[in-house]
matplotlib code that plots the C-alpha trace (Angstrom):
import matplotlib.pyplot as plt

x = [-6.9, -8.6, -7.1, -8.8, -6.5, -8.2, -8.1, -4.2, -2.1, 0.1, 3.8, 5.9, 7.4, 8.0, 9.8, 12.0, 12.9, 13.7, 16.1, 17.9, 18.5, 21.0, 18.1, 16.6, 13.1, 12.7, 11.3, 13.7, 14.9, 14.8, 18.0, 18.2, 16.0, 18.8, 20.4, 16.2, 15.9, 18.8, 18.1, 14.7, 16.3, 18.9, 17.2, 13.3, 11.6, 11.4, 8.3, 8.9, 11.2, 8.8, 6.9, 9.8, 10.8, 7.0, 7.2, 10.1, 9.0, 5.9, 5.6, 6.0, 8.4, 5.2, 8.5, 9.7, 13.4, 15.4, 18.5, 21.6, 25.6, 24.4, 22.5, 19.0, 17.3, 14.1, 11.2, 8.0, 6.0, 2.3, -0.1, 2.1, -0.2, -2.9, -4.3, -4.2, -2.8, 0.1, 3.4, 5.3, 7.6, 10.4, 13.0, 16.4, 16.2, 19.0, 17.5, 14.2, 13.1, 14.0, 10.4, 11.7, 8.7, 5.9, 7.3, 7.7, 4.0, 3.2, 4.9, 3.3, -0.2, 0.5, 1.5, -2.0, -3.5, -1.9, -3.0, -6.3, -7.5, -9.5, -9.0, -6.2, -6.3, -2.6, -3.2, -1.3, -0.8, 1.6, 1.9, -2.2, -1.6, 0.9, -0.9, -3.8, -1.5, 0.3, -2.5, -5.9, -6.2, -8.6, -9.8, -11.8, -14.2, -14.0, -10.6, -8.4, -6.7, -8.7, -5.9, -3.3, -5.2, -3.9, -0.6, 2.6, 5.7]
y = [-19.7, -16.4, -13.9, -10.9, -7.8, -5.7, -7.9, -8.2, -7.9, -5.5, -6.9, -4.2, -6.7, -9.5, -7.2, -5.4, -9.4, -9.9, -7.1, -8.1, -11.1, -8.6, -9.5, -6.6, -6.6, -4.6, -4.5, -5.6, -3.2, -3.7, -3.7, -6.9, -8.7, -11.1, -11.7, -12.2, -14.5, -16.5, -17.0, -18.3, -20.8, -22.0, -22.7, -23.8, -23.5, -22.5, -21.0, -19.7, -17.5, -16.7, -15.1, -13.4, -12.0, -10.4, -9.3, -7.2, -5.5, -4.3, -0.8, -0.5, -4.0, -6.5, -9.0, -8.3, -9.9, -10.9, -10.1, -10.3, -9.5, -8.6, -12.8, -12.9, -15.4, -15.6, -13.5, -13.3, -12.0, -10.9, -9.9, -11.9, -15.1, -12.9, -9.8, -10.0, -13.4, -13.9, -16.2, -17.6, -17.0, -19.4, -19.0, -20.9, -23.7, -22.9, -19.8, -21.6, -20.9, -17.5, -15.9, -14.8, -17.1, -14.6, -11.9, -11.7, -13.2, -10.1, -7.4, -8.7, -8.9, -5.3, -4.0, -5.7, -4.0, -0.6, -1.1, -1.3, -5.0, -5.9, -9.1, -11.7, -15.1, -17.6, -19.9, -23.4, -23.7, -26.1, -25.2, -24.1, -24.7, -22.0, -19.5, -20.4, -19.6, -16.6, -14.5, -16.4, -17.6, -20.1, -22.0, -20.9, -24.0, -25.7, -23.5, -26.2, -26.4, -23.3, -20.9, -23.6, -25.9, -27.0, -26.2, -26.2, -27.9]
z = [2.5, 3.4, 5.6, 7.0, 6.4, 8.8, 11.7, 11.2, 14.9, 15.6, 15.0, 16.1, 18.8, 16.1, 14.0, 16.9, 18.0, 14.1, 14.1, 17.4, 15.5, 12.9, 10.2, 8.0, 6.9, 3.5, -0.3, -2.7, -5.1, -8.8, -9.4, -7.0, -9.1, -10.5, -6.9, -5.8, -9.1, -8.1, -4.8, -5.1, -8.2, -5.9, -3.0, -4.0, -7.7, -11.4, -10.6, -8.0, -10.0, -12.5, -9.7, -7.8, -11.7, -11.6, -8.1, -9.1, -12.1, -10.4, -8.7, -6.1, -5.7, -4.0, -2.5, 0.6, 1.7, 4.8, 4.8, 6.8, 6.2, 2.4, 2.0, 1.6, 4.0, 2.6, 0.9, 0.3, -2.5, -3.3, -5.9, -8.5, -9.7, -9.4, -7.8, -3.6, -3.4, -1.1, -2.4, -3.0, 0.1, 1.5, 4.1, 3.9, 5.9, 8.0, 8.7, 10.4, 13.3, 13.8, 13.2, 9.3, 7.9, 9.9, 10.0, 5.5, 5.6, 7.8, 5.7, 2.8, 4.0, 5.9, 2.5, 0.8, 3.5, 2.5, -1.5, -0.3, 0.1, 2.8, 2.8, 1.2, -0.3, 0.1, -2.6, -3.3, 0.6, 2.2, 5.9, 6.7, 10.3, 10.3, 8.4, 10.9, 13.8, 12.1, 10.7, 11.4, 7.5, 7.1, 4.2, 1.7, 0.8, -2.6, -3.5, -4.4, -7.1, -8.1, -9.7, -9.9, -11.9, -15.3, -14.4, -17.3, -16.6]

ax = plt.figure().add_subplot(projection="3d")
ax.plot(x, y, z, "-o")
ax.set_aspect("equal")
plt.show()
């Protein structure tokens, strides 16, 4: 899916009802990257760590966390599979519902915006209907598998 950075809303409200919720919004830090690692191993993919892994190496960090009492609740990374993508991103599931999904997908996209990009592309996407809703992405014709074809185990 394509999504038009400069035509992003303005989320100040989502992110002021976020922390009312006692959630912080925020880069991880390098030397979280084990805690990220483990977090995203536990709760979704191998991959999905391989990413998270490259997302922390980078500079600055391109993963964003949600965090509350010291536990991450989700995070989302960019410019990891390739250069302006979004993911992988993924919010413990008893932590849906609470707006933590938009408002990483958001941060991200803000901070794509803020490296330049005018536009970003969310590649191997489940929920479309939601990235529709949350940032007016819409598919990019003829896309899939594209990057994610001949995928290793």
């Amino acid at each position: 899916m394509l999504v038009r950075l400069y035509d992003l809303p303005e989320n100040a409200a989502l992110y002021g009802e976020i922390a009312a919720k006692g959630v912080t919004l925020r880069r991880a830090r390098a030397f979280e990257k084990h805690t990220v690692a483990a977090f995203a191993r536990e709760h979704f993919s191998e991959k999905w760590v391989s990413e998270v892994e490259v997302a922390l190496t980078r500079q600055p960090i391109t993963c964003f966390i949600a965090t509350r009492e010291k536990q991450i609740l989700g995070f989302a990374c960019f410019d990891t599979t390739q250069r302006g993508f979004f993911g992988p991103t993924g919010v413990l599931e008893e932590a849906r519902g609470l707006g933590l999904g938009k408002a990483l997908l958001m941060k991200a996209l803000e901070a794509l915006r803020e490296s330049g990009y005018a536009y970003a592309i969310i590649g191997g996407v489940g929920p479309a209907e939601f990235y529709t809703k949350a940032c007016g992405a819409f598919e990019i014709p003829g896309s899939d598998p594209g990057t994610y074809g001949d995928l290793l185990p």
